[in-house]
C-alpha positions in Angstrom: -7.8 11.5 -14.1 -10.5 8.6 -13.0 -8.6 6.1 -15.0 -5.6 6.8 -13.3 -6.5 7.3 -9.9 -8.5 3.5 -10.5 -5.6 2.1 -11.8 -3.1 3.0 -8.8 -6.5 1.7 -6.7 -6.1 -1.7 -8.1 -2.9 -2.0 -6.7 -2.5 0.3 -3.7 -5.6 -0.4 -2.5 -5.5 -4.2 -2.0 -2.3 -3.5 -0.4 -3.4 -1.3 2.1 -6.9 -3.3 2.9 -4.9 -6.1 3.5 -2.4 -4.2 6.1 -5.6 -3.0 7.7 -7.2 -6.4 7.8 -3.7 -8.1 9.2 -3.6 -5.2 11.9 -6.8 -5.9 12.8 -6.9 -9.5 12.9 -3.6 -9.7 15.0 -5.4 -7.9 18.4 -8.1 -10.4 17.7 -8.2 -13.9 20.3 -6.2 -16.8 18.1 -6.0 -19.4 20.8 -7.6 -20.2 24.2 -5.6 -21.7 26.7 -7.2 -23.5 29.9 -4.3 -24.6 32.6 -4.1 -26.1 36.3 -2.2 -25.7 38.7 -2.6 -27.6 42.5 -2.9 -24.1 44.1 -4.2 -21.4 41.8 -6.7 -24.8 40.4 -7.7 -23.8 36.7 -7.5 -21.4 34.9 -8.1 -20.1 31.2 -6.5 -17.2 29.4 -7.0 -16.2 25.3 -4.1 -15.2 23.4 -4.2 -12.9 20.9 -2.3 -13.0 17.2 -0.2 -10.4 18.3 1.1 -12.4 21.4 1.6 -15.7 19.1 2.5 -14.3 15.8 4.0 -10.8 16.5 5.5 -10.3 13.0 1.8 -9.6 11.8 2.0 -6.3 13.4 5.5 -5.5 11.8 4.4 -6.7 8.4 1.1 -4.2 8.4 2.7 -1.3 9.6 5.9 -2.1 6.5 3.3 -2.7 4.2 1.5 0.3 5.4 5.2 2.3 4.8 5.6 1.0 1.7 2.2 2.3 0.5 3.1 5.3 1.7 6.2 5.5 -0.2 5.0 4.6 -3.6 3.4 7.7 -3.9 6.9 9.6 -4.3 8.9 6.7 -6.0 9.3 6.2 -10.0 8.4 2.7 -11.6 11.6 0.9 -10.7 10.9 2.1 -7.0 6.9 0.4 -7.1 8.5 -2.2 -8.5 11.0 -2.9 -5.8 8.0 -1.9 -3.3 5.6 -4.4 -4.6 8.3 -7.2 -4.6 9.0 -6.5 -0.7 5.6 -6.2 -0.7 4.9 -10.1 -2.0 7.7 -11.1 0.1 6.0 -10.1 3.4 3.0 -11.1 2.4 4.0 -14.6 2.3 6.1 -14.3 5.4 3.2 -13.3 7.3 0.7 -15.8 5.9 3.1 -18.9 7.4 2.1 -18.4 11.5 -1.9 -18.6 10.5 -1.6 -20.9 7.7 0.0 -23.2 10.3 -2.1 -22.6 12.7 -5.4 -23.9 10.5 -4.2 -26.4 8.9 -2.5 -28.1 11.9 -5.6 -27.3 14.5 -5.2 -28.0 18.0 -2.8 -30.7 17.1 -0.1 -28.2 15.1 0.1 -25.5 18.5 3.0 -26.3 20.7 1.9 -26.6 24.5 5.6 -25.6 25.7 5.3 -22.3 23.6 1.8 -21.3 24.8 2.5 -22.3 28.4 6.0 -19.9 28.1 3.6 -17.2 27.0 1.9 -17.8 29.8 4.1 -18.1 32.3 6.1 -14.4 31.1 2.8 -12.5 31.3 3.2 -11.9 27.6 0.0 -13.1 27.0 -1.9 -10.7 29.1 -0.2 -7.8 27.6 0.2 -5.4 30.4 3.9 -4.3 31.4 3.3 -3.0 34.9 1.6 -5.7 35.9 1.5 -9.0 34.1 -0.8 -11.8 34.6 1.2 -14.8 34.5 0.9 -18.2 35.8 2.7 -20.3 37.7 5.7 -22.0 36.5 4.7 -25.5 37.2 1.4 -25.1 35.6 0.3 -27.8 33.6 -1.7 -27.4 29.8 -5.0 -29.1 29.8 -6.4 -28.2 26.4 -5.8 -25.2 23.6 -9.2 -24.2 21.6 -7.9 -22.7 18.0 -10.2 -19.6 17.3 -9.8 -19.7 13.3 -11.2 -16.0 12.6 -8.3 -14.2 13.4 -5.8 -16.3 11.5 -8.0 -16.7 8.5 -8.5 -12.8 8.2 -4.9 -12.5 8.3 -4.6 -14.9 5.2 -7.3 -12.8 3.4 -4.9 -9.9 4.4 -2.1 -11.3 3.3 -4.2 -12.5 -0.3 -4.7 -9.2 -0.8 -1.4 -7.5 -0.1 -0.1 -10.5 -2.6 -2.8 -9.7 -5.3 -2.0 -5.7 -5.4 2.0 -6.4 -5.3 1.9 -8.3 -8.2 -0.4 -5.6 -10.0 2.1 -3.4 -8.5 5.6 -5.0 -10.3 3.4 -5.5 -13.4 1.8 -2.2 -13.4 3.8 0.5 -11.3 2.0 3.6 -13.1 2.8 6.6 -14.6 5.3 9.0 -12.9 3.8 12.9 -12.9 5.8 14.8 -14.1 7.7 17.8 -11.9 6.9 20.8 -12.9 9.7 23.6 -12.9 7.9 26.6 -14.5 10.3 28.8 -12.4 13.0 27.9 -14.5 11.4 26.8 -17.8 11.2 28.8 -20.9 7.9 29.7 -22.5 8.5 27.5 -25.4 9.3 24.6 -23.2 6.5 25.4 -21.1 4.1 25.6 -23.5 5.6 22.3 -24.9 5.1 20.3 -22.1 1.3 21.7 -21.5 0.6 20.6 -25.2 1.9 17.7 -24.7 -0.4 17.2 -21.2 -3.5 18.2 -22.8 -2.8 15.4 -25.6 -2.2 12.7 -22.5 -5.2 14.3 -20.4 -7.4 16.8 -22.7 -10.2 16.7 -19.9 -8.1 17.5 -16.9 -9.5 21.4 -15.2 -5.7 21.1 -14.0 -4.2 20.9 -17.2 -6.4 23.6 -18.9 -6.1 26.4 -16.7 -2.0 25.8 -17.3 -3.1 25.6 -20.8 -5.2 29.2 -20.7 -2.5 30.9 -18.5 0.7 29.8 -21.0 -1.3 31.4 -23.8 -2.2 27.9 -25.7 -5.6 27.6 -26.6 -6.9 24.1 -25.8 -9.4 23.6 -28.3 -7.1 24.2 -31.5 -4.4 21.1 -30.4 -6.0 19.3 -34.0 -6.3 22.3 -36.1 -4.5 23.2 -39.0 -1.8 24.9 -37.7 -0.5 21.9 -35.2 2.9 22.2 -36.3 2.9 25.1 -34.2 2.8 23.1 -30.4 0.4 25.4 -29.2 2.3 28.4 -29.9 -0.2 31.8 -29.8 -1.6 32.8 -32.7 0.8 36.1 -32.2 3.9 34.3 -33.0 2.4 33.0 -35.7 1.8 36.1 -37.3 4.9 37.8 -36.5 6.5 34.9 -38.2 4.3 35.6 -41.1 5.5 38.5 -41.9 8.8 38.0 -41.4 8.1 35.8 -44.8 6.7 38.3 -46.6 9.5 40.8 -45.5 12.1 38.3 -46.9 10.4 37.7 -50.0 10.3 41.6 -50.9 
């Protein structure tokens, strides 16, 4: 049961660390703006990844969703997840990747000053702080912490959706003892403790089917588990035919 629940960590995990990390990164300051105007004088106002790249936010909480979802889907469903997955992860990665390589030089002054001038920046819809129209730019200060924690988020995401398509897991089994059998259901709980003989779950289906979990490599495997009683009966049966 470790080895499994590590395995689906390798790939889930980095999946949802990076979401966290690109959710937390995006309400962090990317860019600091100074303005002037010849009646408000200067002024200087931080924007925040969420303001300058708001498809950080989207991507975290989809790759949050599809997280969630792989915990219900088979292996062609993880596989599809972790390739929407890879997909987003590179989508995200392009506004921060731009924004480090290309420094102050690589922002556009029109965009930020628009920001500025909607009272997006300030992120308050009752009452906005904006400024004024004919505001001019005088400088833009790049904070790179917040765009290169959203590349390390978007690393990571990348990393576990390629585990993810490679290695989508195991799909558990449903169980239906309502409508099974006993033969089937001792079947499949001899077939569970072969895939998982140190499993408390598995046993205790195991003791209350009537199959004893220590015999699985005795002499009488052929029998699937069957009780020793059947056995027996079947025994003399034999005998019976034979006189």
């Amino acid at each position: 049961m470790k080895n499994k629940s590590a395995k689906k960590f390798v790939s889930v995990g980095p999946i949802a660390l990076g979401a966290v990390g690109m959710w937390l990164a995006s309400r962090m300051s990317w860019l600091t703006v100074e303005t002037f105007d010849d009646k408000s004088g200067a002024a200087s106002t931080d924007i925040v990844g969420a303001v300058w790249a708001p498809e950080i936010q989207s991507i975290a909480l989809a790759l949050i969703a599809g997280v969630v979802a792989t915990l219900i889907l088979g292996k062609l469903g993880r596989r599809v997840v972790g390739t929407l997955v890879a997909v987003l992860a590179v989508v995200a990665s392009w506004g921060p990747m731009k924004l480090l390589s290309g420094g102050q030089e690589g922002v556009d002054p029109q965009r930020a000053l628009d920001l500025l001038t909607s009272g997006s920046a300030s992120q308050r819809a009752s009452a906005p702080i904006t400024v004024a129209d004919w505001a001019q730019v005088e400088a833009i200060h790049v904070h790179p912490a917040g765009p290169a924690i959203t590349l390390l988020g978007c690393a990571l995401a990348l990393v576990g959706a390629v585990v993810m398509v490679r290695r989508p897991g195991e799909v558990k089994k449903q169980k239906s003892s309502a409508y099974e059998t006993p033969e089937v259901r001792r079947q499949r709980i001899s077939e569970d403790l072969e895939a998982d003989p140190q499993s408390g779950r598995v046993l205790w289906d195991a003791l209350d089917a009537g199959v004893d979990p220590t015999d699985l490599d005795g002499g009488d495997a052929e029998n699937n588990g069957l009780p020793e009683q059947d056995t027996e009966q079947d025994a003399e049966q034999d005998e019976k035919k034979k006189k």
